[in-house]
C-alpha positions in Angstrom: -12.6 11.9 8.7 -14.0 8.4 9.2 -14.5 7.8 5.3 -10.7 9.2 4.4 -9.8 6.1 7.1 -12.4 3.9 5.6 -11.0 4.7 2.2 -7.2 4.7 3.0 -8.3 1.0 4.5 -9.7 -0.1 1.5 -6.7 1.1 -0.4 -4.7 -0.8 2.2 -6.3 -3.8 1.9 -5.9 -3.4 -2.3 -2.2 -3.8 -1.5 -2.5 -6.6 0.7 -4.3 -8.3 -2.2 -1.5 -7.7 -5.0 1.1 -8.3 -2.4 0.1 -12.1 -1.1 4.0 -12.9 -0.2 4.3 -10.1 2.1 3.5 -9.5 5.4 0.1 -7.5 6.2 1.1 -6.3 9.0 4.8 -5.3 7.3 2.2 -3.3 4.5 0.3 -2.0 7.2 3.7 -0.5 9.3 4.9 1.0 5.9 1.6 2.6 4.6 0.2 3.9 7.9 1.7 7.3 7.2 0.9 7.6 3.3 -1.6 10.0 2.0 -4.5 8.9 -0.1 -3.0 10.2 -3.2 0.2 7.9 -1.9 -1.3 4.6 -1.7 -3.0 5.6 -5.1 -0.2 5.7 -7.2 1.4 2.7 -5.4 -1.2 0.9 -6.2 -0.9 2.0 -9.8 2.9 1.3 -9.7 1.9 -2.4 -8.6 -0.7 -3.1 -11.0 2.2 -1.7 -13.7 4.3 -4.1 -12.6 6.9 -2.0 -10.6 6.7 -3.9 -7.7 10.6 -3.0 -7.0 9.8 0.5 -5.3 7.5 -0.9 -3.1 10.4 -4.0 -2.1 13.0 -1.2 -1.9 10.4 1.0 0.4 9.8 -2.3 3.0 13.7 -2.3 3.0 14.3 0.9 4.3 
């Protein structure tokens, strides 16, 4: 259990990183309930450029 944390905070902290004008803690209150698999592809989506989802996901 303590690795899936360790690695869904790694994958949290990614974000942070691609993300520099928003918030941390904003990232952190809208990822808290996403699965691995989750942060994965939004991380992919990011690197891809489709940072819109993720925008239209901290506006909800």
């Amino acid at each position: 259990m303590k690795q899936l944390k360790n690695r869904k905070r790694e994958l949290v902290d990614s974000i942070i990183e691609l993300l520099p004008a928003v918030s941390p803690s904003l990232i952190n209150a809208k990822t808290f309930w996403m699965s691995e698999d989750e942060l994965t592809e939004l991380i992919g989506m990011i690197h891809d450029g489709d940072r819109n989802e993720f925008y239209e996901m901290i506006n909800s």
